[in-house]
C-alpha positions in Angstrom: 0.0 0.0 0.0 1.2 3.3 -0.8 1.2 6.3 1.9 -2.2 7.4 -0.1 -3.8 3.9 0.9 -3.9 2.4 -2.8 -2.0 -0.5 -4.2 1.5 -0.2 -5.8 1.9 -0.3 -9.2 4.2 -3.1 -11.0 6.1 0.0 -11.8 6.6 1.0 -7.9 7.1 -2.2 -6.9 9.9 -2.9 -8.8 11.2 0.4 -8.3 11.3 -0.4 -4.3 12.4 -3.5 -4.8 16.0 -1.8 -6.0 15.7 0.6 -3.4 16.0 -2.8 -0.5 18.8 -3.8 -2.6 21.1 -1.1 -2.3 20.3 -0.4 1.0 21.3 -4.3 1.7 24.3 -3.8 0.0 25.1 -0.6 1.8 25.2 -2.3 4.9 27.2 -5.5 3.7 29.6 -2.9 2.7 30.0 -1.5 6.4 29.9 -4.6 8.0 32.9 -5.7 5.8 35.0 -2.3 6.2 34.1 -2.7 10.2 34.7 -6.6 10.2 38.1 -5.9 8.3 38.8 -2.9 10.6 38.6 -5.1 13.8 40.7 -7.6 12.7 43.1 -5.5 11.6 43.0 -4.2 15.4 43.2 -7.4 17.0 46.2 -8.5 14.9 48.0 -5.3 16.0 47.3 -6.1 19.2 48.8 -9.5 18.9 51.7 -8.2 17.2 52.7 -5.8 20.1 51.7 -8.0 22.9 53.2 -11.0 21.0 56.7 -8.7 20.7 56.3 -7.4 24.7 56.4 -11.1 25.4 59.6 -12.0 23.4 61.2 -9.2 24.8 60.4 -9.5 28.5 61.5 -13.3 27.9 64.7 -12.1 26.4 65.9 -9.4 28.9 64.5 -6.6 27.3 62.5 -5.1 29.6 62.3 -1.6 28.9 62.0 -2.7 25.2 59.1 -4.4 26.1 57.6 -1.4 27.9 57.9 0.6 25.1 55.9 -2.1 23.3 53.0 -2.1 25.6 53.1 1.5 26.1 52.6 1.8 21.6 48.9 0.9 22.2 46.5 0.5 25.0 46.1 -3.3 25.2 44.1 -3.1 28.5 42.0 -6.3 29.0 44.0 -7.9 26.4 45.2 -11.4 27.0 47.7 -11.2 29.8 48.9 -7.6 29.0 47.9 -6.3 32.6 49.7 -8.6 34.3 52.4 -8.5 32.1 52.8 -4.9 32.6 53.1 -4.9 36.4 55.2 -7.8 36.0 57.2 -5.2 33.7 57.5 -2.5 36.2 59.0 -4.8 39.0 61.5 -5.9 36.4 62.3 -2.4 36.2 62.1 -1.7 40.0 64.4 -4.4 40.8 67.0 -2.6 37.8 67.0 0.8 39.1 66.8 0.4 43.0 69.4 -0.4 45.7 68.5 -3.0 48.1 67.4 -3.0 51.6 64.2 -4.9 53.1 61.5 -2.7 51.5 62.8 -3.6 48.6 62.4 -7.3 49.0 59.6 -7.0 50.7 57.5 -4.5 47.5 58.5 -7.3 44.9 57.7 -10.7 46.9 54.5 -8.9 47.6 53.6 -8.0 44.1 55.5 -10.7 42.3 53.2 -12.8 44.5 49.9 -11.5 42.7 51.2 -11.8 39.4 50.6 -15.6 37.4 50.9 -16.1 33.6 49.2 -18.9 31.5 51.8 -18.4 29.2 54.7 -21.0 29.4 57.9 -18.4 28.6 56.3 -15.4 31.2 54.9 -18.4 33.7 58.6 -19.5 33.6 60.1 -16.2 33.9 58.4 -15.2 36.5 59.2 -18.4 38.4 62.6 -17.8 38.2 62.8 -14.7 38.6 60.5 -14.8 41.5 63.1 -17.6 43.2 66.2 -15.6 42.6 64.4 -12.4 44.6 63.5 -15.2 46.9 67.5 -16.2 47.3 68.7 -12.6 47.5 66.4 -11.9 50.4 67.3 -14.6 52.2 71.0 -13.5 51.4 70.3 -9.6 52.2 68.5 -10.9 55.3 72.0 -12.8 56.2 73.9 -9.5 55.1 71.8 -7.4 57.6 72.6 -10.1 60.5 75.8 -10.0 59.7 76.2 -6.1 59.9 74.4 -6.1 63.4 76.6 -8.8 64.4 79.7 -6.7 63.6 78.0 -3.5 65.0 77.4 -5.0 68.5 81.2 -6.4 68.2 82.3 -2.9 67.7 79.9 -1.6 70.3 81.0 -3.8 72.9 84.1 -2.0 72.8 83.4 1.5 74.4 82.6 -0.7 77.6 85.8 -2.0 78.2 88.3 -0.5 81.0 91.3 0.9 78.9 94.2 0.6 81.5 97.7 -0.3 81.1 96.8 -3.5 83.3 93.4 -4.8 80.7 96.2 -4.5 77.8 95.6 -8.0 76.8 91.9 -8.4 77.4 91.8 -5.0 75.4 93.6 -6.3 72.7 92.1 -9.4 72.4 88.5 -7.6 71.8 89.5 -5.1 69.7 91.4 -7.8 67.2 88.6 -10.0 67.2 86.1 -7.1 66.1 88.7 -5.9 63.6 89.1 -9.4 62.4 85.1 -10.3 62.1 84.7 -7.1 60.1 87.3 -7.4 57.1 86.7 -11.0 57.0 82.9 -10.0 55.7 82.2 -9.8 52.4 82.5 -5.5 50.8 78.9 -5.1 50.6 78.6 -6.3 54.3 81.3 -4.0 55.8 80.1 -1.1 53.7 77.1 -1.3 55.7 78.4 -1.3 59.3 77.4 2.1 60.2 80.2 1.8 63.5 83.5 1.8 61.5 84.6 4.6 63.6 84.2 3.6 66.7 86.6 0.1 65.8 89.2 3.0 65.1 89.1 4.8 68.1 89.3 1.4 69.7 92.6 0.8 67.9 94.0 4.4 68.6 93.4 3.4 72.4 94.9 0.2 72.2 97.8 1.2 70.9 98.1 4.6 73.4 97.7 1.3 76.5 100.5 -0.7 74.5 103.1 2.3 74.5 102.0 3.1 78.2 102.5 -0.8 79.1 106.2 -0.8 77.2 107.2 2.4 79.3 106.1 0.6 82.8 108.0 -2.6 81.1 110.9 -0.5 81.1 110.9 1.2 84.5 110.8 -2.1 86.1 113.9 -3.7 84.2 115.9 -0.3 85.4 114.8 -1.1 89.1 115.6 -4.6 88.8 119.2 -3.6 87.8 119.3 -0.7 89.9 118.6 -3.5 93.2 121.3 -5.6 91.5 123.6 -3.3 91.9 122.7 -1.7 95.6 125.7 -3.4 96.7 126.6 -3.3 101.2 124.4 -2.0 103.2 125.3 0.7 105.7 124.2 3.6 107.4 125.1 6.0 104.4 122.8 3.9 102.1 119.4 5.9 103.0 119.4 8.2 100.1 120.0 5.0 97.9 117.4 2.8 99.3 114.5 5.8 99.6 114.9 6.0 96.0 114.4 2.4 95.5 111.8 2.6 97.8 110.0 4.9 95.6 110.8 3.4 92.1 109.6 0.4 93.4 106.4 2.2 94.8 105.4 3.8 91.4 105.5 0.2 89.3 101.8 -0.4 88.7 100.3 -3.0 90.8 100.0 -5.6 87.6 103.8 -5.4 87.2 104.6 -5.7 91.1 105.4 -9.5 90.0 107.8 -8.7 87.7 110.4 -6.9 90.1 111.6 -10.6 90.2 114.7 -9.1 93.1 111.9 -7.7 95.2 112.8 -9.6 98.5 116.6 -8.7 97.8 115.5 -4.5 98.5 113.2 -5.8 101.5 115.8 -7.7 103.1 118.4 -4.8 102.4 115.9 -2.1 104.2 115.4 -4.5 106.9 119.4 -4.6 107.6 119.3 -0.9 107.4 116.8 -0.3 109.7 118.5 -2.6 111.9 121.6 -0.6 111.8 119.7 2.2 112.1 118.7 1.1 115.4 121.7 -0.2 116.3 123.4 3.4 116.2 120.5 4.9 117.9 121.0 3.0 121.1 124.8 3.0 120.7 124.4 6.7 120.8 122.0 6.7 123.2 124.6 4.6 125.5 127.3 7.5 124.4 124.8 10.1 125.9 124.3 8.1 129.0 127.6 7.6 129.6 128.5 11.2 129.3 126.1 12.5 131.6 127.0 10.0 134.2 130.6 10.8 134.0 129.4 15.0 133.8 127.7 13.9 137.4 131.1 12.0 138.4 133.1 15.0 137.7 130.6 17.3 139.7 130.7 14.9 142.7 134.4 14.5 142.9 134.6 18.6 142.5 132.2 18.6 145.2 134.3 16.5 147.5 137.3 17.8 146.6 136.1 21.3 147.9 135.6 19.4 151.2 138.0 17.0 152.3 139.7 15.9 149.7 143.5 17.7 149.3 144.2 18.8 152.6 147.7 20.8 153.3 149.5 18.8 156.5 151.9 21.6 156.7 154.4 19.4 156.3 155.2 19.2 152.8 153.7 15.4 152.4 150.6 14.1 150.3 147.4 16.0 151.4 144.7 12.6 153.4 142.0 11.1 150.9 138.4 11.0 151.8 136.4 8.3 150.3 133.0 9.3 149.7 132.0 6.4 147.4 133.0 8.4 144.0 133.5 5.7 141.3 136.9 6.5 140.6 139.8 4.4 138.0 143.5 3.5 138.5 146.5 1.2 137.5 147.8 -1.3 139.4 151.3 0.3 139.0 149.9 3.3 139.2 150.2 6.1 142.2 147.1 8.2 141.6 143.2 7.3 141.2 141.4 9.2 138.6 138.1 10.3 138.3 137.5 9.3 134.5 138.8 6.7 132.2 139.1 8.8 129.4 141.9 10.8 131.8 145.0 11.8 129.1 147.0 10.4 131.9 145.4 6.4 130.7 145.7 6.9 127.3 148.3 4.3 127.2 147.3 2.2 130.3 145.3 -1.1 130.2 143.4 -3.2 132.4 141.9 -0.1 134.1 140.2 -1.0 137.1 137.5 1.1 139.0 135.8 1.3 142.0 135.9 3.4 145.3 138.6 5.5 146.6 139.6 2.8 149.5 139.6 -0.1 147.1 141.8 1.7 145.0 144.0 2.0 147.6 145.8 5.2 146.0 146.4 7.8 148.5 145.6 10.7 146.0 143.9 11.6 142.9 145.2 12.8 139.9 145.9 16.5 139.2 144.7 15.8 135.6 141.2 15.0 136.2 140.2 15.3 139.8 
């Protein structure tokens, strides 16, 4: 029917009939150029992910960036994947390690899988070897700390002369642990410096110990030669006495002729005291014969020389006055040192009657 309600004509009919036609074809035409079109897409699409896929295989990973980056292939195949697993290959290139970084790619190398047989083995092995170098960076970083707290054990030790060896023996073992590790290990020990002190320390205690070595082998010699004892060896034993004194305590062993300067102060101070009490004796003496001499002057004053008037001996008077004689002598006197007994011997004493000399000497009495 025709829009005025009446039958087409043969003439219409046919005339519509082309119309459908071309209108058919039209469209057969479009679906061709848009069928052709797509699959002309998709084989690009293969092409680059195909190439992305060599190339990650083959080491190229930044090559194979640029490939995925050409087109969007979002959705595509395994490109999504492929592209993250991509950018840890690149992570893992241009970062240093440390455990962030092992810990980002485990994570994410974790969420990645390919159906693919090269990627899927890529990934595996690429995924073990991040596996093996944690667990190696992991033993790294132990290894550092161990060598740290070596090192930091260090600043507690005592560093006197007499801790030498214990000194020493720490500070070798720490200096030993850390250049036996490997270069990235002891580039990471952040207490290098503190070894080095250590060693400037160690070496400060080593001079100081050589120097106290030294004092004692001069005191050793210096005993060797001390030589007799007598009473004008003080100065020569005080000075022992105080090298011996200033010899560290941890060296007091080594002063192997110790005893030999203890024995040779115990014979001085035995002299010593020997010439206090023989001068004490002296002073004794002295004032007893000082007392003598004032008695006899006393007595003398008395009775002693008495003129008979007659030219003889003046009488005697004992008065119990310790006095000394001779046997041959003719006089008494009232002191053994008398210049008149210089010479004599056997020099008696006692009183004036036992002496049984009739006068005293005019020397001394």
């Amino acid at each position: 029917m025709s829009k005025t309600g009446k039958p087409f004509t043969p003439k219409e009919k046919k005339k519509g009939s082309h119309r459908l036609r071309n209108i058919a074809v039209a469209l057969c035409v479009v679906a061709a150029v848009g069928s052709a079109s797509s699959r002309g897409s998709r084989q690009e699409s293969e092409r680059i992910y195909a190439a992305a896929v060599d190339l990650t295989v083959s080491g190229a990973y930044e090559e194979a960036l640029e490939q995925l980056e050409e087109k969007d292939l979002s959705g595509y195949k395994e490109a999504d994947g492929l592209a993250r697993y991509l950018d840890c290959l690149r992570y893992a290139q241009t970062n240093e390690e440390s455990a962030y970084y092992y810990d980002y790619l485990t994570n994410e190398l974790q969420q990645i899988q390919f159906e693919d047989d090269g990627l899927a083995q890529h990934l595996d092995r690429f995924s073990s070897q991040i596996l093996d170098d944690s667990a190696s960076f992991d033993g790294q970083l132990q290894a550092v700390k161990d060598i740290e707290a070596r090192i930091g054990e260090l600043s507690q030790l005592t560093y006197e002369p007499q801790n030498l060896q214990d000194v020493q023996s720490a500070v070798e073992t720490a200096r030993r642990e850390y250049d036996s590790a490997p270069p990235v290990t002891r580039e990471r020990v952040s207490n290098l410096s503190e070894l080095e002190e250590a060693e400037q320390r160690t070496a400060e205690l080593q001079r100081q110990d050589e120097e106290n070595r030294a004092e004692v082998q001069r005191l050793v010699s210096d005993i060797d030669q001390l030589g007799a004892v007598t009473l004008d060896s003080k100065d020569q034993l005080d000075k022992l006495q105080a090298a011996r004194s200033s010899i560290p305590s941890y060296l007091s062993g080594a002063v192997t002729n110790s005893d030999q300067l203890d024995a040779a102060l115990l014979q001085y101070t035995d002299l010593q005291a020997k010439e206090e009490k023989r001068l004490a004796d002296e002073a004794e003496r002295q004032k007893k014969l000082e007392e003598e001499k004032k008695n006899q002057s006393s007595t003398n004053k008395g009775d002693g020389w008495k003129d008979a008037g007659n030219g003889k001996q003046p009488s005697v008077s004992d008065s119990g006055q310790t006095v000394y004689w001779v046997k041959s002598g003719k006089v008494y006197h009232s002191t053994p040192d008398c210049a008149s007994l210089s010479r004599s011997k056997n020099i008696r004493s006692g009183t004036i009657s036992q002496s049984g000399k009739p006068r005293g000497c005019k020397n001394c009495c």
